[in-house]
MIDOSE-1310 file (N, C-alpha, C; in nm, 2 decimals, decimal comma, always signed):
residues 275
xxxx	+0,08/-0,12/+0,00/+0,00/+0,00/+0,00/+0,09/+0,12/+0,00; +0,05/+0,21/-0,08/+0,14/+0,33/-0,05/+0,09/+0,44/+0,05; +0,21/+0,51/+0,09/+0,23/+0,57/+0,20/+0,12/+0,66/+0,21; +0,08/+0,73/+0,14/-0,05/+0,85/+0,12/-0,20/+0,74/+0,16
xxxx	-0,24/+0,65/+0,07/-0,35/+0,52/+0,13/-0,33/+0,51/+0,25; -0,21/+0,48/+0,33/-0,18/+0,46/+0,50/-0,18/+0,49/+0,61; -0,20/+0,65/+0,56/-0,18/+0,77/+0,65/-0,28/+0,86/+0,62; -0,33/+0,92/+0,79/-0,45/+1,01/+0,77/-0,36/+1,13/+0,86
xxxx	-0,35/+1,23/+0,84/-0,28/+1,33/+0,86/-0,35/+1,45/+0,91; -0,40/+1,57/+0,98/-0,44/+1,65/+0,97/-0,32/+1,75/+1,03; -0,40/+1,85/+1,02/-0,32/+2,03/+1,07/-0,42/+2,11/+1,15; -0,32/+2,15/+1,25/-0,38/+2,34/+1,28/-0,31/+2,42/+1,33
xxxx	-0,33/+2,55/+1,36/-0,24/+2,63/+1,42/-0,32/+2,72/+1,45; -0,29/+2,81/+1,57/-0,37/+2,88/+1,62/-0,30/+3,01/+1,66; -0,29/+3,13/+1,65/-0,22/+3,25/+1,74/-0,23/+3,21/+1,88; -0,34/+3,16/+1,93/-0,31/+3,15/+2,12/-0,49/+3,27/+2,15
xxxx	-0,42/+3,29/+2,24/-0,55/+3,41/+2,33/-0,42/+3,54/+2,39; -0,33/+3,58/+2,32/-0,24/+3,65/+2,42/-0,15/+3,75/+2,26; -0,09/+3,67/+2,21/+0,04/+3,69/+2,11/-0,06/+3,76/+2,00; -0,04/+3,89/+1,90/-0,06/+3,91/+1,84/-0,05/+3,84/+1,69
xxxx	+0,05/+3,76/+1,68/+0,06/+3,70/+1,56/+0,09/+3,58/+1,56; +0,10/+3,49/+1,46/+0,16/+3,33/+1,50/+0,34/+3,32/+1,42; +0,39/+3,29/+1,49/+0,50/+3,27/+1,46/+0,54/+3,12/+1,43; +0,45/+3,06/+1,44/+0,44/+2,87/+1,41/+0,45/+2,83/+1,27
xxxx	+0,50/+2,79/+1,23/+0,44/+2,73/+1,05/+0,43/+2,58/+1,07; +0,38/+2,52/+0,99/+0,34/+2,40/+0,96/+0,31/+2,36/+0,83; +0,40/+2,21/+0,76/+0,32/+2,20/+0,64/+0,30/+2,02/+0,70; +0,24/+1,96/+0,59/+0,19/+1,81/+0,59/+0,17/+1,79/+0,50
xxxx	+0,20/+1,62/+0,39/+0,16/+1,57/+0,29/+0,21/+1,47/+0,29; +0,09/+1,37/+0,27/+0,06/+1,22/+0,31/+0,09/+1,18/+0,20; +0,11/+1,20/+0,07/+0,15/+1,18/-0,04/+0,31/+1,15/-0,05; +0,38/+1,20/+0,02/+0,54/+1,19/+0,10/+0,56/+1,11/+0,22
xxxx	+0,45/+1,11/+0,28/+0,49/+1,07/+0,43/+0,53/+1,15/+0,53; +0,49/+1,29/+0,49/+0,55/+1,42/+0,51/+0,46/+1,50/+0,64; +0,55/+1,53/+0,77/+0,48/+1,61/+0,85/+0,60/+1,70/+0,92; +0,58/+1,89/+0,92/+0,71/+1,95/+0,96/+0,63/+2,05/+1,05
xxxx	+0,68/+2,08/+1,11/+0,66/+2,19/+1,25/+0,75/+2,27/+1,28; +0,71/+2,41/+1,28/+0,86/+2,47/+1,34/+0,81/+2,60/+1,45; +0,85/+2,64/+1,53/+0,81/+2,76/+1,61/+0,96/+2,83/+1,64; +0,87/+2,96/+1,56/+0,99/+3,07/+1,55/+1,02/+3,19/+1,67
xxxx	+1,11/+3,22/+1,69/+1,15/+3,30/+1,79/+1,20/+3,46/+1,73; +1,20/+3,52/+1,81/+1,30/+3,64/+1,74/+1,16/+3,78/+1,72; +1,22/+3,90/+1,75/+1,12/+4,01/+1,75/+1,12/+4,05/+1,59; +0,98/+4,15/+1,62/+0,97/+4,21/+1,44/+0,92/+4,08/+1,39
xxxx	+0,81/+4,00/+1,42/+0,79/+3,90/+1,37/+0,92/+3,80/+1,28; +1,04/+3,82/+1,33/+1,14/+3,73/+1,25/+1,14/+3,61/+1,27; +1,05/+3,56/+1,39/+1,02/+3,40/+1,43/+0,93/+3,41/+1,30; +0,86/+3,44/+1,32/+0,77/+3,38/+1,16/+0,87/+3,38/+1,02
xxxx	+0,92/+3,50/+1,04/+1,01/+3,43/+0,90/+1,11/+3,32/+0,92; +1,18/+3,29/+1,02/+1,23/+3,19/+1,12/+1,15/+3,08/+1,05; +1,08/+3,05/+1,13/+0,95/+2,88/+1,13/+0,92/+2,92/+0,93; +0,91/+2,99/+0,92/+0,83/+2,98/+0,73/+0,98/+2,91/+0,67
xxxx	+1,08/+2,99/+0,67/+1,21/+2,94/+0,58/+1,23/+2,79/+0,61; +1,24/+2,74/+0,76/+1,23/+2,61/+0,78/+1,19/+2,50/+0,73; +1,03/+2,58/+0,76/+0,92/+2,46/+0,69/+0,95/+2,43/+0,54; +1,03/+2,57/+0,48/+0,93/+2,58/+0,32/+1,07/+2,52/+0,26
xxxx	+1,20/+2,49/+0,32/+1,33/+2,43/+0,29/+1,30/+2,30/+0,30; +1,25/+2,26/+0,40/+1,23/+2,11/+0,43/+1,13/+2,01/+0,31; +1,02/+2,11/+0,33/+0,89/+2,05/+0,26/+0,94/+2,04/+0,10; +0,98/+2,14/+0,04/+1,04/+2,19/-0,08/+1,16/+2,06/-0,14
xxxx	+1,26/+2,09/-0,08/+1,34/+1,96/-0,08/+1,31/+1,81/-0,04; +1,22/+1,82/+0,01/+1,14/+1,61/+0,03/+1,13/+1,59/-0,05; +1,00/+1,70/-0,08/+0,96/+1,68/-0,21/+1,05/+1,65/-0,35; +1,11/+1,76/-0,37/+1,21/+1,75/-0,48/+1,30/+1,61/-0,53
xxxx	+1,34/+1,55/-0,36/+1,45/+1,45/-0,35/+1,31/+1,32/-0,41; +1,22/+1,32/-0,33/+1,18/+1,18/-0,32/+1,13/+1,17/-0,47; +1,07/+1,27/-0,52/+1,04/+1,23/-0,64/+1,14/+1,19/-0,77; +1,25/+1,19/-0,70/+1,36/+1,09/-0,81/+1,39/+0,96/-0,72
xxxx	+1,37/+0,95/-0,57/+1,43/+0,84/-0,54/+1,30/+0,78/-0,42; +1,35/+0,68/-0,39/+1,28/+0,61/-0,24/+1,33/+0,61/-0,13; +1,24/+0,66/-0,02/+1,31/+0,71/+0,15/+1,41/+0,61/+0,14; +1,36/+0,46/+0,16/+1,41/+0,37/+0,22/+1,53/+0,28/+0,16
xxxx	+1,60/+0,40/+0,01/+1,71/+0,36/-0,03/+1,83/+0,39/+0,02; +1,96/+0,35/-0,04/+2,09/+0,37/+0,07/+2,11/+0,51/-0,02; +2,20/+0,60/+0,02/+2,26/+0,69/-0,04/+2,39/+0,61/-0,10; +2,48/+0,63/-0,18/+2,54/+0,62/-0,28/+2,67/+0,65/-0,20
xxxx	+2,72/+0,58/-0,13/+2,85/+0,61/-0,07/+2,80/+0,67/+0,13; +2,74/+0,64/+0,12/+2,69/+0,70/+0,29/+2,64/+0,61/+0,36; +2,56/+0,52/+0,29/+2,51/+0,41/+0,34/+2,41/+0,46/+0,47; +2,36/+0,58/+0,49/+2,20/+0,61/+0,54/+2,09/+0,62/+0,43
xxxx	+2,01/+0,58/+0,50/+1,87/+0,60/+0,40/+1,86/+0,73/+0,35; +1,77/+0,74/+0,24/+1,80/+0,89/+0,19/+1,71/+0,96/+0,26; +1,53/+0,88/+0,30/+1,46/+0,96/+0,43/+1,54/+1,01/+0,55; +1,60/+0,93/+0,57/+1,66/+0,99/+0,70/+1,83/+1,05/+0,67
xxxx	+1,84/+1,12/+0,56/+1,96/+1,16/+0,53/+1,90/+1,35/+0,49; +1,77/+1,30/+0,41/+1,71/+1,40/+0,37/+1,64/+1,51/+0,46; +1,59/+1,45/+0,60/+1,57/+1,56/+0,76/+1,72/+1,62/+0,78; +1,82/+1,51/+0,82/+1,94/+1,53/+0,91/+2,04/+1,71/+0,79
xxxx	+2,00/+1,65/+0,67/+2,07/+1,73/+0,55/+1,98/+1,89/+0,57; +1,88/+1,85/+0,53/+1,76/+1,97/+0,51/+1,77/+2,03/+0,65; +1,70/+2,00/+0,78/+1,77/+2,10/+0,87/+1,88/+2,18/+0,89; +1,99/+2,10/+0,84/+2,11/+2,19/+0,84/+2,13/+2,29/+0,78
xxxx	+2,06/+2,27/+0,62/+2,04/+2,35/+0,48/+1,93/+2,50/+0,56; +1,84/+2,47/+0,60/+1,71/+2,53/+0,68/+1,79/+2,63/+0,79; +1,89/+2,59/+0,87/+1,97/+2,62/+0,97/+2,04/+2,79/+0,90; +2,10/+2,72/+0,77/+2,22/+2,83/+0,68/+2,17/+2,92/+0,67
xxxx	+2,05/+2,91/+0,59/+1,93/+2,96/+0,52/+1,91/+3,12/+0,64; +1,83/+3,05/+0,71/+1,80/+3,09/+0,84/+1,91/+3,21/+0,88; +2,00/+3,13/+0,97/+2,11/+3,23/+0,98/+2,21/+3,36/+0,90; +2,19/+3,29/+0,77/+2,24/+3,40/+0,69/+2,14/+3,50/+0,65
xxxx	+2,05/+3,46/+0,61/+1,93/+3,62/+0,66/+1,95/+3,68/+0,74; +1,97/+3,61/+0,86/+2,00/+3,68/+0,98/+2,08/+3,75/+1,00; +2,18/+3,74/+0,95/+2,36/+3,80/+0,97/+2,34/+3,93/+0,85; +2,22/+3,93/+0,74/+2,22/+4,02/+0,64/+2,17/+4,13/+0,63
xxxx	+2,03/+4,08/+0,75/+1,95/+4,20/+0,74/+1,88/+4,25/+0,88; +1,91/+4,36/+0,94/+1,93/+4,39/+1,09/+1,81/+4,39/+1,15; +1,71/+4,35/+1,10/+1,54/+4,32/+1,15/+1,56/+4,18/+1,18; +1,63/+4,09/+1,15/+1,62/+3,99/+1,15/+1,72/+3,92/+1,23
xxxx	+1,81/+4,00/+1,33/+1,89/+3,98/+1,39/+1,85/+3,84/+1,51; +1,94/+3,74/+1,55/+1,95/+3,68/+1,64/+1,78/+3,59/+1,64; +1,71/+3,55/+1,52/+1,62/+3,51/+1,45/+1,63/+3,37/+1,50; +1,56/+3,26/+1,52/+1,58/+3,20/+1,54/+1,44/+3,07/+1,50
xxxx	+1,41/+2,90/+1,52/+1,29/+2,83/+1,51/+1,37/+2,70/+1,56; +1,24/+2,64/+1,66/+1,26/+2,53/+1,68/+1,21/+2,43/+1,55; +1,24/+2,31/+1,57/+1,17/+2,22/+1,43/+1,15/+2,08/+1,46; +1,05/+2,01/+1,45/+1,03/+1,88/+1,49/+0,98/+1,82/+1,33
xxxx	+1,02/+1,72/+1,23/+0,96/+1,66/+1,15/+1,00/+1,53/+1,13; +0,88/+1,48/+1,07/+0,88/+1,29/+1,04/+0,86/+1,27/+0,88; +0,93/+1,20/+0,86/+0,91/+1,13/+0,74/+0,87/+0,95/+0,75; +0,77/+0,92/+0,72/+0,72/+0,80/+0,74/+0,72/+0,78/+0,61
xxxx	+0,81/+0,59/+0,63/+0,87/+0,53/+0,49/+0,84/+0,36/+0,54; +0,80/+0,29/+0,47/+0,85/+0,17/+0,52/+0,84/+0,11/+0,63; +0,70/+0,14/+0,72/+0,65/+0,08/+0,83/+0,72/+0,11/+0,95; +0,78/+0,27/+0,95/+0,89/+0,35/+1,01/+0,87/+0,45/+1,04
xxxx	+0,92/+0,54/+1,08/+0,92/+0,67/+1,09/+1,06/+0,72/+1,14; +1,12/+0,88/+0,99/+1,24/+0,91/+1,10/+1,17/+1,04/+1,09; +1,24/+1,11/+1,25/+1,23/+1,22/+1,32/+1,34/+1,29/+1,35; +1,34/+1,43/+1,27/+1,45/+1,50/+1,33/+1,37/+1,60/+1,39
xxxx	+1,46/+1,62/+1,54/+1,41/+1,77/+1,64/+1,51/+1,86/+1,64; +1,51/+1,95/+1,67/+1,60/+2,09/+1,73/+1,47/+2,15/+1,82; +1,52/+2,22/+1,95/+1,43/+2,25/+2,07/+1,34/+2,18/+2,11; +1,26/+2,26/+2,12/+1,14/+2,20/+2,25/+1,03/+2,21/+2,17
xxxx	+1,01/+2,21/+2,04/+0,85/+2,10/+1,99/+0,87/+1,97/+2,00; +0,76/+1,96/+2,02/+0,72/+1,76/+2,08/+0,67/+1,69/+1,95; +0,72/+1,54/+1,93/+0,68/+1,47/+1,92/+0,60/+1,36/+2,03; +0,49/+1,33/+2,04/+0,43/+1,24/+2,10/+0,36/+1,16/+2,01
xxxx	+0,35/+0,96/+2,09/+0,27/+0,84/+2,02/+0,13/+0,83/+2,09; +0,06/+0,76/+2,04/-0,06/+0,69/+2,13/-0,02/+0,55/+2,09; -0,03/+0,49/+2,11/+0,00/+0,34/+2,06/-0,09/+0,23/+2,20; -0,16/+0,19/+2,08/-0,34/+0,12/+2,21/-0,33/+0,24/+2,36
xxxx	-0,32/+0,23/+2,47/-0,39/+0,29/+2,57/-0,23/+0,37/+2,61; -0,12/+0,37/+2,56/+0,00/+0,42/+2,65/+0,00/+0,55/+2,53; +0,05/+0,66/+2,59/+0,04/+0,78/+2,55/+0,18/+0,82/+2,62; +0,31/+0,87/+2,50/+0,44/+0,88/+2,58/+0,50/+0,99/+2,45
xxxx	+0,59/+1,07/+2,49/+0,70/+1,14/+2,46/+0,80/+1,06/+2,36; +0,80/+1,10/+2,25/+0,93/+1,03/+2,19/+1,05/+1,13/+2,14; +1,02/+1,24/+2,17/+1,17/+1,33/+2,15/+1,17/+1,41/+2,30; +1,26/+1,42/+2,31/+1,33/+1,50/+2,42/+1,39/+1,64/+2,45
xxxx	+1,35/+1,75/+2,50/+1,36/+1,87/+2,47/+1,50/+1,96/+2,46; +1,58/+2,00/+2,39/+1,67/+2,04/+2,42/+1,65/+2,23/+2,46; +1,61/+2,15/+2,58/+1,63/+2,28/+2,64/+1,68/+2,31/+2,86; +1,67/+2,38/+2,90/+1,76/+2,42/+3,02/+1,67/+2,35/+3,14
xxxx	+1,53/+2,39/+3,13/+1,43/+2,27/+3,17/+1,48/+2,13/+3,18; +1,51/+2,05/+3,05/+1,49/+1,95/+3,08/+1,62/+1,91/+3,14; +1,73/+1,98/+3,06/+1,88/+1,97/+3,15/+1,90/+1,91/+3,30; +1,79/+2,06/+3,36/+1,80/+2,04/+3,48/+1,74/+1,93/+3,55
xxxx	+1,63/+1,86/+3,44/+1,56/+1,72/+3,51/+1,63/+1,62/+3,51; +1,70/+1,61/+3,40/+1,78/+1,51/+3,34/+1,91/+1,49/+3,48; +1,96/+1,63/+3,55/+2,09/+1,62/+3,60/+2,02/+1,61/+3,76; +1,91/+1,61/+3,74/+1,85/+1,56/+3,92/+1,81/+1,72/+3,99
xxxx	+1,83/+1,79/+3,91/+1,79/+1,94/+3,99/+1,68/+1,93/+4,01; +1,59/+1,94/+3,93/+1,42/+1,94/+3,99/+1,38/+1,81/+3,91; +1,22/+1,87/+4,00/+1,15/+1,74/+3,92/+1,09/+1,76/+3,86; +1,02/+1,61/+3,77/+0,90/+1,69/+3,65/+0,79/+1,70/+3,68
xxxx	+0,74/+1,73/+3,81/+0,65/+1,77/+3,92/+0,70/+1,92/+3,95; +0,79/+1,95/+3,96/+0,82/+2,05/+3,99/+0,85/+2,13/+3,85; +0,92/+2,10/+3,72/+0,91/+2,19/+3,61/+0,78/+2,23/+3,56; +0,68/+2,13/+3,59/+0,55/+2,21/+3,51/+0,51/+2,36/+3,56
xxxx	+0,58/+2,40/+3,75/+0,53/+2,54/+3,76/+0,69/+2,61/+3,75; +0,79/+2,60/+3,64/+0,90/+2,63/+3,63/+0,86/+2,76/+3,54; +0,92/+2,88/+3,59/+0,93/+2,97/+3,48/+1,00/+2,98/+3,34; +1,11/+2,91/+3,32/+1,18/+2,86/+3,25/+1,18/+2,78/+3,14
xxxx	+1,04/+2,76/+3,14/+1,04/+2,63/+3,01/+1,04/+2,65/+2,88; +1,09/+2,83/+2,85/+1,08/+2,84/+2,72/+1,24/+2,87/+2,69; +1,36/+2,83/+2,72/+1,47/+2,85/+2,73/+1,56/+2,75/+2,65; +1,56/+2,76/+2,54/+1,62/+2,60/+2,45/+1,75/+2,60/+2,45
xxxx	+1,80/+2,53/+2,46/+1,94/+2,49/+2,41/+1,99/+2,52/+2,30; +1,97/+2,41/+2,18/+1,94/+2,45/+2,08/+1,85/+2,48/+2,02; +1,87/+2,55/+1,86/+1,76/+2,59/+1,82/+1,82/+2,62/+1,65; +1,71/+2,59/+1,56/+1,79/+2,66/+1,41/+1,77/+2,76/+1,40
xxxx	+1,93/+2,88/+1,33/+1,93/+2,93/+1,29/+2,05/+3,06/+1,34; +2,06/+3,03/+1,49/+2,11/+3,09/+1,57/+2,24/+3,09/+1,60; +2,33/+3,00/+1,53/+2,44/+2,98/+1,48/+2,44/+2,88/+1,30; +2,60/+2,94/+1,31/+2,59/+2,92/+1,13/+2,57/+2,74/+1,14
xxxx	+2,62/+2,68/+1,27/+2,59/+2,53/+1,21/+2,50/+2,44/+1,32; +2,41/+2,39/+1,29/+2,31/+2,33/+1,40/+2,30/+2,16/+1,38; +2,36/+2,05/+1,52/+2,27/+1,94/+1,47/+2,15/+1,86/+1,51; +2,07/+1,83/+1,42/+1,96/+1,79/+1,48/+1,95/+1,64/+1,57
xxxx	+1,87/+1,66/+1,61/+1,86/+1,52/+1,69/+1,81/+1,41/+1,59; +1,80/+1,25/+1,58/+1,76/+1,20/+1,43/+1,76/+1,06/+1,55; +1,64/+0,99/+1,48/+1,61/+0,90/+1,54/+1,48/+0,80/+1,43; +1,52/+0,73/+1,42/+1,39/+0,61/+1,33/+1,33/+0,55/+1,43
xxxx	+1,20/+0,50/+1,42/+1,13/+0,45/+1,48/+1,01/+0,36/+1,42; +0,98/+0,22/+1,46/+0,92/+0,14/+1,37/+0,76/+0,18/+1,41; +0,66/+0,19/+1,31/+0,52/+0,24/+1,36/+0,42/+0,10/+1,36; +0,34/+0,12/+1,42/+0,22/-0,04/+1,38/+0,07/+0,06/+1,35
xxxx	-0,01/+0,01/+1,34/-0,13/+0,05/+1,28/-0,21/+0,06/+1,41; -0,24/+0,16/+1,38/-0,33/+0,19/+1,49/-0,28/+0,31/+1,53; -0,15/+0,34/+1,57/-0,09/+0,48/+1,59/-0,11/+0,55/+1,55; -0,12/+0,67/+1,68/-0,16/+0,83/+1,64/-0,06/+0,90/+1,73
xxxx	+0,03/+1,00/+1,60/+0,14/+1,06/+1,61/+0,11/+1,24/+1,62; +0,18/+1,29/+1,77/+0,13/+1,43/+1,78/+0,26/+1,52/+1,75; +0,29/+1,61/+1,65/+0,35/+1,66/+1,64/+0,26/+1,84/+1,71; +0,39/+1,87/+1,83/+0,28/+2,01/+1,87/+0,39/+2,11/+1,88
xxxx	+0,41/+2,24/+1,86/+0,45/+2,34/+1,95/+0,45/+2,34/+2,12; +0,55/+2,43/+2,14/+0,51/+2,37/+2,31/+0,42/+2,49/+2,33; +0,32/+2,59/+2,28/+0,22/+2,65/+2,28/+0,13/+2,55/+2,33; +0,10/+2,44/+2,33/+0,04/+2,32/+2,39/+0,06/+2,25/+2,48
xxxx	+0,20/+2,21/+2,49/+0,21/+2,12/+2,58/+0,27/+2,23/+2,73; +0,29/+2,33/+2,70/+0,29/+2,43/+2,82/+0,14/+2,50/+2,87; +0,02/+2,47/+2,78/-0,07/+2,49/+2,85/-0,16/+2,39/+2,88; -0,14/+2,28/+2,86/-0,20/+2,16/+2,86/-0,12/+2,02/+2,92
xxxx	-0,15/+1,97/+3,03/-0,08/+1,82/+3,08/-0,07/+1,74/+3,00; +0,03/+1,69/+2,99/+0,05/+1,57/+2,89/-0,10/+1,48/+2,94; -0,12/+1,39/+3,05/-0,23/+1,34/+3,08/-0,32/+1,37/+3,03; -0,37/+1,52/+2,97/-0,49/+1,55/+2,94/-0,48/+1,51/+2,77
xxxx	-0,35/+1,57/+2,75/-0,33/+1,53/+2,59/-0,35/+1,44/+2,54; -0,29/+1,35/+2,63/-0,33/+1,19/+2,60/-0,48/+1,14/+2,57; -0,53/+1,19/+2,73/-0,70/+1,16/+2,72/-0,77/+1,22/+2,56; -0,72/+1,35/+2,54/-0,78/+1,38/+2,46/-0,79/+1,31/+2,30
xxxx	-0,65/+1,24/+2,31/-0,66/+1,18/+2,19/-0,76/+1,02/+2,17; -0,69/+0,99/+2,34/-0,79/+0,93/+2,35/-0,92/+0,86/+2,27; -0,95/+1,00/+2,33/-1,12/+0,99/+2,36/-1,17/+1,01/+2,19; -1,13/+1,07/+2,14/-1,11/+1,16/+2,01/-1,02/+1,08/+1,87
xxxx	-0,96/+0,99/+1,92/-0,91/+0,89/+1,83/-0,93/+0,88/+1,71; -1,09/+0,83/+1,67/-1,19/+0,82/+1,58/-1,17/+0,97/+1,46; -1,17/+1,06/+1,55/-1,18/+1,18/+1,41/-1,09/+1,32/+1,47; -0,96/+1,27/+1,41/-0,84/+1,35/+1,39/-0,88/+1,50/+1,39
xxxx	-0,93/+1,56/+1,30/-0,99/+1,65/+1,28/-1,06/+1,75/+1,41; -1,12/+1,69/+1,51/-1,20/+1,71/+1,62/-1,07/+1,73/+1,72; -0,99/+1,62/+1,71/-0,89/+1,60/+1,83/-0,82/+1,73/+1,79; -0,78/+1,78/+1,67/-0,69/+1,82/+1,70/-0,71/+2,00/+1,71
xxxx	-0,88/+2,03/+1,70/-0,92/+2,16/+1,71/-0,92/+2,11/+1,89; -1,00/+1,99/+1,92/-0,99/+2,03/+2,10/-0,89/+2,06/+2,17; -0,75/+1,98/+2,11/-0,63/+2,06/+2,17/-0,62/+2,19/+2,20; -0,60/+2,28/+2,07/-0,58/+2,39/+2,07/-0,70/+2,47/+2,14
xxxx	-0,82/+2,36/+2,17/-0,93/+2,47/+2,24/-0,92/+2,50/+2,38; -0,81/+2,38/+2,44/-0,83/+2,34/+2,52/-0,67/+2,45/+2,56; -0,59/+2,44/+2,53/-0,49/+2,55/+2,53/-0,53/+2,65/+2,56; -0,58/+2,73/+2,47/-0,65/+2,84/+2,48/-0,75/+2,85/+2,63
xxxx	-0,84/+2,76/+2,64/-0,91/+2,78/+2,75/-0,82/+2,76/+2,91; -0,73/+2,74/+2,87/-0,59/+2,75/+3,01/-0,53/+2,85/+2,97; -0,53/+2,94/+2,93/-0,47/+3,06/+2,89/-0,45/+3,08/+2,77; -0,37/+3,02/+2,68/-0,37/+3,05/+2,53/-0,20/+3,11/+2,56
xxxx	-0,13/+3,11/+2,60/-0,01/+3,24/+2,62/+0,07/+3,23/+2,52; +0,02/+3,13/+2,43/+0,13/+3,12/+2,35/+0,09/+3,08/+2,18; +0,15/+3,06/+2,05/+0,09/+3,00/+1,97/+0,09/+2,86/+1,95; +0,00/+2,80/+1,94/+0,00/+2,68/+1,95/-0,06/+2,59/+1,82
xxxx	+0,06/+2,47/+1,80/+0,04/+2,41/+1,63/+0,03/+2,27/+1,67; -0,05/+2,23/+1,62/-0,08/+2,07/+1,62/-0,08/+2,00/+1,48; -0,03/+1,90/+1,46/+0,00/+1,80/+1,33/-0,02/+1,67/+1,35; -0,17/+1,57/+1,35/-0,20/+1,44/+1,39/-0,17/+1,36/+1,27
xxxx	-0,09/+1,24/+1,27/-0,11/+1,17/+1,20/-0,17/+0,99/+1,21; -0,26/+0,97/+1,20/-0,27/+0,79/+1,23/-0,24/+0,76/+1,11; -0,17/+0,61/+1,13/-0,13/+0,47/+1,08/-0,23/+0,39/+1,07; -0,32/+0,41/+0,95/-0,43/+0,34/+0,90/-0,38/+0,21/+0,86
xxxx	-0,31/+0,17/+0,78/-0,22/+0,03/+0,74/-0,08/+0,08/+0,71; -0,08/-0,11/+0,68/+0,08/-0,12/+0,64/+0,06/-0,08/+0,57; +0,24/+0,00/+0,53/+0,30/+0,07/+0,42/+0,45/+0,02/+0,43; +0,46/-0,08/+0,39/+0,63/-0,14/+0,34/+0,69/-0,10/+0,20
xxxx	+0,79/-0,12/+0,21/+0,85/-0,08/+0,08/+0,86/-0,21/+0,06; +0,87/-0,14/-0,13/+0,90/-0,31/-0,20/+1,00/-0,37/-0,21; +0,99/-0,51/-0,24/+1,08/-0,58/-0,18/+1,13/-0,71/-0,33; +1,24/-0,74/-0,33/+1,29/-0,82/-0,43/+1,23/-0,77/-0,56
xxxx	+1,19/-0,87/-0,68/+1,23/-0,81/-0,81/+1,12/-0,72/-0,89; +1,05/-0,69/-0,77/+0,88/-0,62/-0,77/+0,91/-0,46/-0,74; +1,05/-0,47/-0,68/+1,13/-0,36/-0,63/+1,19/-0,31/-0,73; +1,24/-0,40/-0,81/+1,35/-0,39/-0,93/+1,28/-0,32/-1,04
xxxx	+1,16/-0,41/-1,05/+1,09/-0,36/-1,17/+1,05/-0,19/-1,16; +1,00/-0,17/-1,07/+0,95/-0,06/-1,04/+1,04/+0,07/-1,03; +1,15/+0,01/-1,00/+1,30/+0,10/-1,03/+1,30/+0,14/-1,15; +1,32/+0,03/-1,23/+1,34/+0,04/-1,35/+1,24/+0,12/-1,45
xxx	+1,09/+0,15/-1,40/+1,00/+0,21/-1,46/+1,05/+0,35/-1,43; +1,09/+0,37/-1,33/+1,08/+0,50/-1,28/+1,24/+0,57/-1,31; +1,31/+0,50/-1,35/+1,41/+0,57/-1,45/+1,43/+0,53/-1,60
């Protein structure tokens, strides 16, 4: 089955109840396997140009790459898959991009976007992060975190300073480590991960997960499983109705079926059509 048949994907983004403008971008296309997130930083709305350049590098080049080749082939002397060569590459490219605007033009100074995206290939998923947007699974009733924040928050959980009882009333939680753009060279974090059917994948801004418990998030998808669409306006309603402080972007994907890549001379053939 192909990857677009496999995947039901939705979008939203919201300004918040507080911030004048949204500094979040988002694209998705199930037709690639394609879901990117980025939340921009920086005044003079330069986080919005921040998060746009990211998204529109990433999405732009998937695109570009996959339609001559397949995620789940080797690169040609590298021996990584080109999905997961094509996040770890394209963020960096996204990063340049980024920063050299920055260095060019004095509105745009010290500009900055976090970035969370997946490419789902081959009954897989890779994920590159930079900061503190989330990826989260549902997978049957367990509801968990699969990237980890690079930011001074989690540092300090990580090294025993507080707890994660104690960072949810941390003033602090918007304080990243890294981030693209902010220097000329950034690496992302990169990680594959095998998917089964039934999973439902949350890509958010932490405009969400800072106004919303993970527990509730969970419940909400929960309960809401059935129609992506609904789940992923109650998030952001539900943000908002705890304050809104911030912009907040949501990206649901479920794992309707398998989607394997082809395999032996059915693989060959299809190669061979397509050059």
């Amino acid at each position: 089955m192909n990857v677009n048949e496999a995947l039901e994907i939705v979008g939203q983004t919201n300004p918040g109840m507080v911030r004048s403008h949204n500094e979040d971008s988002i694209t998705f296309d199930p037709n690639y396997g394609m879901a990117v997130l980025a939340d921009g930083m920086g005044g003079y709305n330069a986080g919005e140009v921040a998060s746009g350049i990211a998204v529109s590098v990433l999405s732009s080049e998937i695109r570009h790459r996959l339609d001559a080749a397949r995620p789940e082939q080797k690169e040609a002397g590298a021996g990584d898959e080109v999905g997961f060569a094509l996040l770890r590459d394209n963020v960096r490219k996204a990063n340049l991009s980024i920063y050299n605007a920055a260095q060019s033009q004095p509105q745009y100074a010290g500009m900055g976007t976090t970035i969370v995206a997946g490419l789902f290939y081959d009954n897989r998923v890779a994920v590159a992060h930079v900061g503190d947007s989330r990826l989260y699974r549902l997978r049957g009733e367990t509801f968990e975190t699969v990237t980890r924040d690079h930011s001074l928050l989690q540092e300090q959980i990580d090294s025993g300073v507080i707890s994660k009882e104690m960072a949810r009333l941390s003033k602090n939680k918007n304080l990243v480590t890294r981030a693209v753009g902010v220097d000329a060279e950034v690496e992302p974090e990169m990680h594959v991960y095998d998917v089964m059917v039934g999973d439902i994948y949350l890509f958010c801004s932490d405009g969400l997960n800072d106004m919303v418990d993970d527990e509730d998030i969970g419940a909400t998808l929960q309960m809401l499983r059935g129609n992506l669409t609904l789940a992923a306006s109650q998030l952001i309603d539900q943000a908002n109705d705890n304050g809104g402080r911030d912009n907040v972007s949501v990206i649901l994907v479920k794992i309707k079926a398998s989607y394997p890549a082809p395999r032996g001379w059915w693989a060959k053939l299809l190669s061979w059509f397509r050059n």
